[in-house]
C-alpha positions in Angstrom: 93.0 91.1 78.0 92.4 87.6 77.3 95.3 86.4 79.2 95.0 88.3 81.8 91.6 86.5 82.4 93.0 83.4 82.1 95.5 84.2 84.8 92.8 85.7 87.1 90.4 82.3 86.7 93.5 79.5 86.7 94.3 81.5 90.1 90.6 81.9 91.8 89.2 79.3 90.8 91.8 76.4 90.9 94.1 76.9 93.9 92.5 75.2 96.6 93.0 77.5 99.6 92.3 80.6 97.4 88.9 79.6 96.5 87.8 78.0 99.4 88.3 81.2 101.3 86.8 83.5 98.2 84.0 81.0 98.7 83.4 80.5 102.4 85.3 83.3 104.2 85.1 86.1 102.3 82.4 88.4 103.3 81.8 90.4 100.0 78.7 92.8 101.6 81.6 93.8 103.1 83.7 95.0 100.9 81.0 98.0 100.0 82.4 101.7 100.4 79.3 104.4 100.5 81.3 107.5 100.0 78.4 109.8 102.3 79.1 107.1 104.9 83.1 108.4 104.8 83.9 111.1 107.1 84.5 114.9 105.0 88.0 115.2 106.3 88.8 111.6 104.9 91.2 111.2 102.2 90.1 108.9 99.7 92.0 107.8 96.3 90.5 105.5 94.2 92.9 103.8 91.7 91.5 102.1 88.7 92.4 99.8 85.9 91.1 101.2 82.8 90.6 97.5 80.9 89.6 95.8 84.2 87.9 92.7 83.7 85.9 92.5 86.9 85.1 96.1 87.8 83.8 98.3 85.8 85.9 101.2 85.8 84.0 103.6 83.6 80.8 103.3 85.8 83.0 103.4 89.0 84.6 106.6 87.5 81.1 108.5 86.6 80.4 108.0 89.9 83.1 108.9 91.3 82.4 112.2 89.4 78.6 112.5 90.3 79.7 111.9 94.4 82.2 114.7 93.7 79.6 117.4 92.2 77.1 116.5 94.8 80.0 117.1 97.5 80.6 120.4 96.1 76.7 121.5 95.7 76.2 120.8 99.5 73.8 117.8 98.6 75.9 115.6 100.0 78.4 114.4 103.1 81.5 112.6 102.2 84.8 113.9 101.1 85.9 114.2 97.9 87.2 111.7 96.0 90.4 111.7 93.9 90.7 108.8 91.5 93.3 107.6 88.7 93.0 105.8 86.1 95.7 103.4 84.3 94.6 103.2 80.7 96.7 100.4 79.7 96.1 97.7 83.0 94.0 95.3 83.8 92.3 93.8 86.8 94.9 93.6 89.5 97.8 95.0 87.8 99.4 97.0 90.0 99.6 94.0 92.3 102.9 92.8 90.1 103.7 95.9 88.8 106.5 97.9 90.8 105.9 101.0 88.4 102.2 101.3 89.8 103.5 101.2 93.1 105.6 104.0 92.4 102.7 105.8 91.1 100.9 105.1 94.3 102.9 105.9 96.3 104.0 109.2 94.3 100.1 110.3 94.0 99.5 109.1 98.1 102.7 111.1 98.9 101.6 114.7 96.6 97.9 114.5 98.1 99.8 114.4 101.4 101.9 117.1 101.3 98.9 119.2 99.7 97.3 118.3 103.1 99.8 119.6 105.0 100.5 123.3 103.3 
């Protein structure tokens, strides 16, 4: 874990163009996804790190869950939500990890052809 922080902060915070942009351009308010705001019919997959070291995957996970109950009592709009969870990654992992892109791309690909039948 500990290294993979190190590699996260010697990245963010030292490479000039990289933190000037998460600094200046970067709208995070933006980067907010309210599942009732997402349209029923809406796909949604959530993939998670399971030893992240910025996002808090159990909480995002639990409410993942709770959105999904709601959904399925009627006490909410949104779709459901489908989410995976990579117990031995970190923050950013599947970015250099060609195995998680296969198992993207393999999960994307099976709720796809679900879809369709």
């Amino acid at each position: 874990r500990f290294a993979n922080e190190t590699k996260i902060r010697l990245v963010a915070s030292s490479e000039l163009g990289i933190e000037t942009y998460l600094r200046r351009s970067f709208a995070w308010y933006n980067s907010e996804l309210w599942l009732e705001d997402v349209a029923p019919s809406t796909r949604v997959y959530v993939f998670l790190s399971s030893r992240d070291e910025i996002v808090n995957s159990r909480g995002v996970t639990e409410e993942i869950s709770c959105h999904n109950r709601r959904v399925d009592r009627g006490e909410c709009g949104g779709p459901v939500v489908e989410a995976a969870v990579w117990e031995d990654a970190g923050h950013a992992n599947c970015v250099t990890n060609p195995g998680r892109w296969r198992d993207m791309r393999e999960r994307l690909w099976a709720a796809e052809e679900a879809k369709v039948r």
